[in-house]
GURO-921938 format. One record per residue (C-alpha): residue in one letter; x, z, y. Coordinates in pm, whole numbers, plus 32768, in hexadecimal, padded with zeros to 4 digits. Each point is the difference from the previous one (the first is absolute). Example, Ala and Ser with C-alpha at 12.3 -4.5 7.8 and 13.67 -1.06 7.14 Angstrom:
BEGIN
  rest     X     Z     Y
     A  84CE  830C  7E3E
     S  8089  7FBE  8158
! end
This chain:
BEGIN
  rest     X     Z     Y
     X  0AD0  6D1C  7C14
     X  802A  80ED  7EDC
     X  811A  7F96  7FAC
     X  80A5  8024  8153
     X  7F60  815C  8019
     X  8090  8056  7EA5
     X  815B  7F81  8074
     X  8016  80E0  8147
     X  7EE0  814A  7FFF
     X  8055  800E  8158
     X  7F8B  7EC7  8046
     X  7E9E  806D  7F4A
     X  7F49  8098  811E
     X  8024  7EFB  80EB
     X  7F76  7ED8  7EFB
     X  7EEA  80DD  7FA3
     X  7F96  804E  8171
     X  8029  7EBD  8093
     X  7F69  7EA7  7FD5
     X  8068  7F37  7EDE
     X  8114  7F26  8020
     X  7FB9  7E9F  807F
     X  80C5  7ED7  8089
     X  7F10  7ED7  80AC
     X  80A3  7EA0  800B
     X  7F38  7F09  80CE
     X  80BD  7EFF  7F0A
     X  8095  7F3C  8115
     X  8126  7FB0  80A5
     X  8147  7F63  7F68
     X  812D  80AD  8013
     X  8070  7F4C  8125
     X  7EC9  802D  80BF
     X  801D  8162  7FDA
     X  813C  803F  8051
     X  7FE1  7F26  812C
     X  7EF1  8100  8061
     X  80C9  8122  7F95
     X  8146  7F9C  8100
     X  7ED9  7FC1  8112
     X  7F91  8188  7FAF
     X  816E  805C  8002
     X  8028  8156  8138
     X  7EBF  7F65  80B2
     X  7E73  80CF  7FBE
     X  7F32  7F6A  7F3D
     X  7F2F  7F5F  8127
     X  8117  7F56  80C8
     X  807B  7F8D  7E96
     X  7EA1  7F69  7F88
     X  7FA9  7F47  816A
     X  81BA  7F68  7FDC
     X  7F6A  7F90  7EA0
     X  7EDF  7F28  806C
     X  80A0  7F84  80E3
     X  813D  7F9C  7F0A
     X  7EEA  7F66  7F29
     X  7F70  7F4A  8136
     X  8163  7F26  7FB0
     X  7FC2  7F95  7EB6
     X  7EF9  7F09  7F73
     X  7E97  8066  7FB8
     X  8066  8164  80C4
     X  80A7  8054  7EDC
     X  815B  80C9  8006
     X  80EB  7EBD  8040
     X  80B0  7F40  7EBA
     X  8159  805C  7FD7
     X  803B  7EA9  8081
     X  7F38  802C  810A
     X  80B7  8161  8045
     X  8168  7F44  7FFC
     X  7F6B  7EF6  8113
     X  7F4A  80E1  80E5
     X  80F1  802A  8136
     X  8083  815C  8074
     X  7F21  7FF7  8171
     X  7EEA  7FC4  7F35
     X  802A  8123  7EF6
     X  8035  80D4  8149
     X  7EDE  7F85  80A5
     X  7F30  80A8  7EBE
     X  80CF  814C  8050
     X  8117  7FFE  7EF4
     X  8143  806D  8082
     X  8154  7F67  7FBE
     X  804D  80E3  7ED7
     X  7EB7  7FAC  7F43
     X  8019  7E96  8070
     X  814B  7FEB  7F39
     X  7F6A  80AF  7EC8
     X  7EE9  7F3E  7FE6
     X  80A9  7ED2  8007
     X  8106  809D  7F03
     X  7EB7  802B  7F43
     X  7F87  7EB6  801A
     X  815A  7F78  7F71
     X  8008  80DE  7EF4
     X  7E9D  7FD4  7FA7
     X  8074  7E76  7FBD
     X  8120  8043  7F86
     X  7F65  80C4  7EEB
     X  8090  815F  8039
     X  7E9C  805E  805D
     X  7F53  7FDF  7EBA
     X  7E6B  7F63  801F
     X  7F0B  8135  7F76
     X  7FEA  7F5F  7EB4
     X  816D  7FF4  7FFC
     X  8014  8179  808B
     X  7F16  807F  7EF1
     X  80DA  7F8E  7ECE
     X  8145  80CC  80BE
     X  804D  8147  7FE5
     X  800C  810C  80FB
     X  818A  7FF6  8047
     X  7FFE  7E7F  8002
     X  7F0E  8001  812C
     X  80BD  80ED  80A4
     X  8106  7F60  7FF5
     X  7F7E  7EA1  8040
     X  7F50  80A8  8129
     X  80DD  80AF  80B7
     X  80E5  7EF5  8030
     X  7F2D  7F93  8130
     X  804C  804F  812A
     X  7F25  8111  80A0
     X  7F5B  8059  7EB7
     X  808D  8186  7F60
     X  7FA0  8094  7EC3
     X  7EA4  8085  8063
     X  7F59  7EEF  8055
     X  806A  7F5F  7ECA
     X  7F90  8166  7F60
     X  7E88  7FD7  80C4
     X  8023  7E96  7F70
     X  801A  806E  7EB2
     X  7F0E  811C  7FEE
     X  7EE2  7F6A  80E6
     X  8022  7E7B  7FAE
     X  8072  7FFA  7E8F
     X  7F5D  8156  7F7C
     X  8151  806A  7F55
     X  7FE6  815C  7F63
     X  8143  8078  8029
     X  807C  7FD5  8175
     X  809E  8168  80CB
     X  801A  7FC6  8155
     X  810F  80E4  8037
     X  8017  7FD9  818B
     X  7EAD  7FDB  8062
     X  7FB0  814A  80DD
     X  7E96  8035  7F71
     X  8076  801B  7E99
     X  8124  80ED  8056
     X  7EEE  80DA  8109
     X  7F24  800E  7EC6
     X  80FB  8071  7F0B
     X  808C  8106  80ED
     X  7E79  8078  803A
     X  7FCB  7FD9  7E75
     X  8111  80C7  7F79
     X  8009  80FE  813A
     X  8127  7F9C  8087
     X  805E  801D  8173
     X  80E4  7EE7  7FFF
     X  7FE9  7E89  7F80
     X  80C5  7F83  7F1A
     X  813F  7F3A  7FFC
     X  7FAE  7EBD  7F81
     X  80E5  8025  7EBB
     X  7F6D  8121  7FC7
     X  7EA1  7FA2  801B
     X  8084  7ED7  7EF5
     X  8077  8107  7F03
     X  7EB9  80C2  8013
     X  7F62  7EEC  7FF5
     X  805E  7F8B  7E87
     X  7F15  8113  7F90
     X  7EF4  7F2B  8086
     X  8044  7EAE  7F38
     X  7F51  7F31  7FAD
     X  7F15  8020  8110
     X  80CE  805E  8108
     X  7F00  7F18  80FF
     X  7F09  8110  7F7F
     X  80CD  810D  806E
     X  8069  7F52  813F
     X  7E79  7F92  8068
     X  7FCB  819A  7FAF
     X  811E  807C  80F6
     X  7F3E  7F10  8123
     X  7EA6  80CB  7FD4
     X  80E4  8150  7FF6
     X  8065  7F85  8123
     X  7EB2  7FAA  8095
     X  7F4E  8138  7F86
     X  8127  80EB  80A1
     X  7F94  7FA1  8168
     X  80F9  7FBD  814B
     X  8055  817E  8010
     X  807E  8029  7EC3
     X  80A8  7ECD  7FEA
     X  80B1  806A  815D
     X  80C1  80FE  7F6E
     X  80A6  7F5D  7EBC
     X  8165  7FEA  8080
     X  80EB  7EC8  7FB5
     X  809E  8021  7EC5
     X  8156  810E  8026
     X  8166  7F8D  8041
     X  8109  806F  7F54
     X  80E4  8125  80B3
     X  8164  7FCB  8057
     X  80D3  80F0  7F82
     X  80C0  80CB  80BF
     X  814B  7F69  7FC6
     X  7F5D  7EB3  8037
     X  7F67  804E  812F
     X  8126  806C  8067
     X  80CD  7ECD  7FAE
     X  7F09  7F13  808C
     X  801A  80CC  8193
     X  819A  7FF8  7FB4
     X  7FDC  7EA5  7FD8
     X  7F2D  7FD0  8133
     X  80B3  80A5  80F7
     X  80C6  7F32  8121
     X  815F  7FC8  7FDF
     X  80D9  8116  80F7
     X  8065  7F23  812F
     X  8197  7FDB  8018
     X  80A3  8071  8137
     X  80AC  7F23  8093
     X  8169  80CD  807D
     X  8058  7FF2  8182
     X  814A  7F41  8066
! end
């Protein structure tokens, strides 16, 4: 951590005041399993999600999260039935393909590629975006060097650390960001307990990051453009 305080002094205070940094892997899961879970999380809370889960692993063998095999047979009514809807159904089975196919790496596979690779592999499911694969990396394969730059807790917590009243774009939090390498996870992890140590209120009024102004000539230009074409009077025989 001295070393990231020693890259950014602003950063300093909050390492120093706050517990030290820790990620805790339960060790389990393949990278299919999780991502299955992580489409079943997808715009649902967390307890709707984890009762769709069991009941998705109710499908497979031994109540485990079914085989991609077992994925690719499993009919649509019964996928329903658990509570997926058609847009998951289709990504998980995207998944499932993949996952055979050997697009989706296996975790001993995943830990000998690098960062982009996975990315790249990853997001070529259906349904799955870069954050999930960035959660992936940081939370399942411990990698050190991993900005989430869309993720609304580490943009909150940069905006509370460096007393801003906006967040950041996302290419700019990537450019301040470079400051923090190697250990940009580290940084990252730090902007989530900025976050949490801020509170609701103060997190309430950090604005969205600013859009740029139209000029006036532009502006101007852009309501020419949008104005209705005069109507044509017809002449009286």
């Amino acid at each position: 951590m001295n070393t990231l305080a020693a890259k950014d002094p602003q950063l300093a205070p909050l390492i120093k005041e706050t517990e030290e940094f820790r990620i805790e892997d339960d060790g389990s899961g393949s990278p299919y399993e999780i991502l299955v879970e992580a489409i079943t999380h997808q715009s649902i809370s967390g307890k709707a999600a984890a009762t769709i889960f069991g009941r998705i692993k109710a499908l497979g063998s031994n109540d485990l999260v079914p085989s991609p095999e077992e994925m690719l047979k499993l009919r649509k009514p019964a996928l329903r039935k658990a509570g997926l809807s058609g847009a998951k159904i289709l990504a998980m089975k995207d998944l499932a393909q993949k996952t055979i196919d050997g697009v989706v790496p296996t975790l001993e596979q995943a830990e000998k590629l690098s960062d982009e690779d996975l990315v790249e592999r990853l997001v070529s499911v259906r349904g799955i975006g870069a954050w999930t694969v960035e959660m992936f990396l940081i939370f399942r394969l411990g990698r050190p060097d991993v900005l989430p730059i869309h993720d609304l807790g580490v943009k909150k917590g940069w905006s509370v650390t460096y007393g801003k009243k906006y967040m950041p774009k996302p290419k700019e939090l990537l450019a301040f960001g470079e400051r923090w390498r190697p250990y940009r996870t580290v940084a990252s992890w730090y902007m989530w307990r900025a976050c949490q140590r801020a509170g609701n209120a103060a997190l309430r009024k950090i604005r969205p990051a600013p859009t740029r102004r139209r000029g006036p000539a532009k502006l101007r230009r852009k309501r020419a453009n949008l104005k209705p074409p005069k109507a044509s009077r017809s002449r009286r025989k």
